[in-house]
C-alpha positions in Angstrom: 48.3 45.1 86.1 45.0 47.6 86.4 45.2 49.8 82.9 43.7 53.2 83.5 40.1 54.1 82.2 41.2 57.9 81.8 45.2 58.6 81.5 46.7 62.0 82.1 47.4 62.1 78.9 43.9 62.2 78.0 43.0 65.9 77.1 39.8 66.5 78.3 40.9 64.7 81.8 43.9 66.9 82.1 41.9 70.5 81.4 39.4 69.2 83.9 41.6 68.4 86.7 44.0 71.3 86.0 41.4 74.2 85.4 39.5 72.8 88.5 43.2 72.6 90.6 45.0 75.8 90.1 47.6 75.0 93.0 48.4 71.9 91.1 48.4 73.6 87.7 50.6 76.6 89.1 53.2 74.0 90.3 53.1 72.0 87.0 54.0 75.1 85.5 56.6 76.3 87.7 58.3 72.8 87.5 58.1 72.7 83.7 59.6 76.4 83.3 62.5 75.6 85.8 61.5 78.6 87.8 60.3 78.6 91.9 56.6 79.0 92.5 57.9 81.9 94.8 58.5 84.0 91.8 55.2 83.6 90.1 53.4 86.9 91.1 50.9 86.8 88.4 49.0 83.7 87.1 45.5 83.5 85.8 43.9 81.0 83.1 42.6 82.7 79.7 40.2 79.4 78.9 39.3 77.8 81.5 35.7 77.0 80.0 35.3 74.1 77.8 32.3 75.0 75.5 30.6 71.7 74.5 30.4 73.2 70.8 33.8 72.4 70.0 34.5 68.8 71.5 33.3 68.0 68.0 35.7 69.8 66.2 38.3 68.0 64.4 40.8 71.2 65.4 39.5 71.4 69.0 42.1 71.6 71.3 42.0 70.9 74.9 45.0 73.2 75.9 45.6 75.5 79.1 46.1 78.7 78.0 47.6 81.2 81.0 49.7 84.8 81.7 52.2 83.8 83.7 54.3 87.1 85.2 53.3 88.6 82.2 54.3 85.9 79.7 51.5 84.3 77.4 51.8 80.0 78.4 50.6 77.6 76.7 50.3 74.7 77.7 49.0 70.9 76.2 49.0 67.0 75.8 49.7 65.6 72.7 49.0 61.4 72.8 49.3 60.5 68.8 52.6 61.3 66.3 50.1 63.0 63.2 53.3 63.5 61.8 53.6 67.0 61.7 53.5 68.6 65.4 56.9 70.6 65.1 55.3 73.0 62.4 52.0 72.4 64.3 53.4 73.8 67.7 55.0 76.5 65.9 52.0 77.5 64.6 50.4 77.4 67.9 53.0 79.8 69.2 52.4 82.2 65.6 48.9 82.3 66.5 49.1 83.3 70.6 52.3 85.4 69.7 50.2 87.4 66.8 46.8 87.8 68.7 48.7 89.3 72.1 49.2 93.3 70.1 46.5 95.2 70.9 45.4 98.6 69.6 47.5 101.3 70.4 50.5 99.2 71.5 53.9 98.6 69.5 55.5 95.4 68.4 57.9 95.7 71.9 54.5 95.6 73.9 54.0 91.5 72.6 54.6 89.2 75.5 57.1 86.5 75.5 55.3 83.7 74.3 55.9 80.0 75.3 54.6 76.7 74.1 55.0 73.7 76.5 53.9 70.4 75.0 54.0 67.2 76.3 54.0 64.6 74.2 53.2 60.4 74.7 55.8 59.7 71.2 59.2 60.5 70.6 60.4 63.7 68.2 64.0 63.5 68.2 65.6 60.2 67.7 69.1 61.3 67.8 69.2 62.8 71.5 68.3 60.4 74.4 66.9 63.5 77.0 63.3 64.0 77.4 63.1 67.9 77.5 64.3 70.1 74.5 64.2 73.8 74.7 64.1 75.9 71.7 65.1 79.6 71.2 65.3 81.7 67.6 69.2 81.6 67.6 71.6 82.8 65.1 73.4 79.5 63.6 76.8 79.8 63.7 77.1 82.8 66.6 73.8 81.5 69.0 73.2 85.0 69.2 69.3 85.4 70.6 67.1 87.1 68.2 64.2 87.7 70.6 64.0 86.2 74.1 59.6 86.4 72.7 60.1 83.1 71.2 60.4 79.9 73.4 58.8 76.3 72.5 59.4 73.3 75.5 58.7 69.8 74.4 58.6 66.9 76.8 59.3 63.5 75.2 57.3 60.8 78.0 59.2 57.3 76.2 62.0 58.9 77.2 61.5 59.3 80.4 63.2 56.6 83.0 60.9 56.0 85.3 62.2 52.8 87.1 64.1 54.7 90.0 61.9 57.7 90.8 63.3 60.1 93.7 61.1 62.4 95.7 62.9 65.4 94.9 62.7 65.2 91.4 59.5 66.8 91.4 59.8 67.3 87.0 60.2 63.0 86.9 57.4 62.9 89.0 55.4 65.3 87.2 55.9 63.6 84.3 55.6 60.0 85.5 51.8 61.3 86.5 51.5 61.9 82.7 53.3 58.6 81.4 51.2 56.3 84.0 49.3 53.7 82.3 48.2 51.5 85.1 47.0 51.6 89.0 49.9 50.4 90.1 52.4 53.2 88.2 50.2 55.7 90.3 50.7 53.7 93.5 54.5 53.7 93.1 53.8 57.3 93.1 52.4 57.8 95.6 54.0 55.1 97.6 57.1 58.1 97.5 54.8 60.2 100.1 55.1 64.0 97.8 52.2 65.4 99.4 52.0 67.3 95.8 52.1 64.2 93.5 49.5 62.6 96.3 46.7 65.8 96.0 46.8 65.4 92.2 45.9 61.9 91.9 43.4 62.6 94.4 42.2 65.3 91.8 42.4 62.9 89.3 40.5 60.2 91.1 37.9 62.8 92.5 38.0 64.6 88.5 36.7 61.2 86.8 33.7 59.8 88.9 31.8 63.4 88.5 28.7 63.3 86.4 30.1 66.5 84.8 33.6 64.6 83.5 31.6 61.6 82.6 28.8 63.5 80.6 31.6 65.6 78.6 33.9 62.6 78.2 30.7 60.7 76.1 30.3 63.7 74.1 33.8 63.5 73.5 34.2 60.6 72.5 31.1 60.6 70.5 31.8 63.4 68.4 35.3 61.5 67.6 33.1 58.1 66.5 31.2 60.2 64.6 34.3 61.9 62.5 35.6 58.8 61.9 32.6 57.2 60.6 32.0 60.3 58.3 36.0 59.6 57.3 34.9 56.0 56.5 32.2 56.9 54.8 33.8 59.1 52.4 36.7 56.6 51.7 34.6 54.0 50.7 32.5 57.1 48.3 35.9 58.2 47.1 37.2 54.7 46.3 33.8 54.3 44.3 33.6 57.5 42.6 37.4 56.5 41.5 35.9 53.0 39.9 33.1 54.9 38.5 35.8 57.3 36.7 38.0 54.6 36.0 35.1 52.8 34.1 34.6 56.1 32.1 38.0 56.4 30.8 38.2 52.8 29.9 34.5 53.2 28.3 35.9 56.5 26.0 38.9 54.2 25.3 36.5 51.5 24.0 34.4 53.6 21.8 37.4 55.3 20.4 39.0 52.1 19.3 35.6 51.7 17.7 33.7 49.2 20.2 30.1 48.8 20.0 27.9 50.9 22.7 26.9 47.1 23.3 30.5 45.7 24.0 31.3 48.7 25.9 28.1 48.0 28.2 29.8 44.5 29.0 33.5 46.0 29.5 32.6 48.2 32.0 28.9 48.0 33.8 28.2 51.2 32.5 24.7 51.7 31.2 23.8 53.0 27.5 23.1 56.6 29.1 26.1 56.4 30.9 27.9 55.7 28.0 26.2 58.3 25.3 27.3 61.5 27.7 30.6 60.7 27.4 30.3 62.7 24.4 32.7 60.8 22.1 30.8 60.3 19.4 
């Protein structure tokens, strides 16, 4: 088995190829939203730039935002559990949903707004389907609130990808994102979906630029760098907590009535140290 340098999965690859492949994207879309590309009248991409400022940014995010027939889509790759992506999505959707009113319009002039997030870990453990749909319902009536709200999440463990048939073009949409090696792109495109075929020739033609290559180093540098700083101030943090430790045990001392001397010893504290404690 080959492993893949660059996975679909891998933000900055899928913005690249997707931006730069609007076709591809429009049909991604269509195939996620269960709707025909026929019926998409309107589709244009709201940030399709990524500004080289930001890959450093611990809250960058490399996400495809679009109107689709009117509708504000958003649409990302999530590759790591953090723990907290429901209320993080949500907030996603809070943010485009709140930012679409503009002046001189009324709260019926917002868009529908829809998250769609696929994700490489699985969110709910209790239902064995890898798309779940949700919708502001009433509890007990599933009366609609708003047909505004709408979050789509697609769960890639889940997804069977052992027997994959031609004209489930949302299996092999997804199978694009869950392949890990050369060979689960070949039994791809060994199926012969012209589609599936011209995205991972996007893919393949996306990752040898010097433009992919040069953005994919900054990437990843600015990433080495966070962590390092995150080291960093672990290792300060776990110090400044010995240094404090030392300082209560020193007060501790000197109010049981230890010699500045003793103290000294106890704790590896100099004389200074130890007078602007201020117990005396």
């Amino acid at each position: 088995m080959t492993e893949l340098e660059y996975k679909f999965t891998y933000d900055l690859l899928f913005k690249m190829v997707f931006t730069k492949h609007i076709r591809l994207l429009k049909s991604l879309v269509a195939t996620l939203l269960s709707i025909t590309l026929d019926s998409i009248e309107q589709f244009e991409i709201r940030n399709a730039e990524i500004p080289p400022e930001t890959l450093g940014d611990k809250f960058c995010r490399l996400d495809i935002n679009m109107m689709v027939n009117g509708q504000r889509v958003d649409l990302e790759v999530q590759v790591n559990d953090d723990g907290d992506f429901p209320e993080r999505s949500l907030y996603y959707w809070a943010r485009e949903y709140s930012t679409a009113l503009h002046i001189g319009e009324t709260y019926s002039d917002l868009p529908k707004t829809i998250v769609i997030s696929i994700v490489n870990f699985t969110m709910f453990k209790d239902y064995d389907g890898f798309h779940s749909e949700f919708h502001a319902l009433e509890v007990s009536r599933h009366t609609q609130l708003t047909d505004k709200f709408c979050l789509h999440y697609f769960e890639l463990p889940k997804l069977p990808v052992e027997n994959l048939s031609k004209t489930d073009r949302l299996s092999l949409w997804l199978a694009l994102f869950k392949a890990k090696t050369e060979e689960d792109l070949e039994q791809i495109e060994a199926l012969e979906v012209e589609e599936m075929q011209e995205a991972i020739q996007a893919y393949k033609t996306v990752t040898v630029t010097p433009e992919f290559k040069e953005v994919a180093r900054l990437r990843e540098l600015a990433r080495y760098n966070e962590a390092s700083a995150l080291a960093h101030a672990r290792r300060e943090g776990m110090r400044e907590g010995l240094q404090e430790g030392m300082r209560t045990l020193a007060q501790n001392l000197l109010a049981d009535g230890d010699s500045i001397e003793k103290v000294v010893r106890m704790t590896g504290l100099t004389r200074k140290e130890i007078e602007e404690l201020n117990v005396f």
